[in-house]
N, C-alpha and C positions, 0 to 999 in steps of 0.2 A: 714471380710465383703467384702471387695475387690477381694479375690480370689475367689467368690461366681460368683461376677458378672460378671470381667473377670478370667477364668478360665486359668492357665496356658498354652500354645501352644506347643506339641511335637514337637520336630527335627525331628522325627523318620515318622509324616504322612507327605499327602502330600496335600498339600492346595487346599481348596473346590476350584468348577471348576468355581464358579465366580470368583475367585482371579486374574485366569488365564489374560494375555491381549489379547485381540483379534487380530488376524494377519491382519494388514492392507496392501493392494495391493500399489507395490512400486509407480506403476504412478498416481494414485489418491494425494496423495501431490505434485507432479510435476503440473500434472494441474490446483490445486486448486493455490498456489504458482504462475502461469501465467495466470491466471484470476483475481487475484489480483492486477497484475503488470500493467495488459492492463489500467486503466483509468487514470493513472499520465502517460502513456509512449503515449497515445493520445493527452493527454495536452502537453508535453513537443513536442512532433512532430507540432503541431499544432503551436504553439509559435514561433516553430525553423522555421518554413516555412513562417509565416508573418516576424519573421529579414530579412532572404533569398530574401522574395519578393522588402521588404523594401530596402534591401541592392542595389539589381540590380537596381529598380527605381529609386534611390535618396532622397527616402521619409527623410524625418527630420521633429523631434519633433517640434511643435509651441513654441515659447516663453509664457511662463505662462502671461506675461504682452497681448500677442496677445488674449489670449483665457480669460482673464478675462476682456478686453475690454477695456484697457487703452492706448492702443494703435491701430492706424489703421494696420491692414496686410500690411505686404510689399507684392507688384503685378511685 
């Protein structure tokens, strides 16, 4: 019953022309591959340039005691 349904496979032909893969163009996954990359490598640029900024100003984080209001800001 089984060799009914699948039918044994020759060595000898050669595989229908669906079987085949399709030749895919080498820079088409290069780009797809940097298009992908672009929206964390935004974020991370983006981040790195507020430390940067932070850095040269002087900025520093508030005390969580300042910003939840149990203490007055030091001026």
């Amino acid at each position: 019953m089984l060799e009914t349904l699948n039918p044994p496979v020759r060595a000898d032909r050669d595989p229908p022309a669906s079987a085949a893969r399709p030749r895919r163009r080498i820079g088409l996954g290069l780009v797809r591959q940097l298009a992908r990359s672009l929206p964390p490598l935004r974020v991370f640029t983006t981040l790195g340039g507020l430390l940067a900024w932070g850095h040269s100003t002087g900025w520093t984080m508030p005390k969580f005691s300042a910003l939840a209001g149990h203490q007055e800001p030091a001026e």
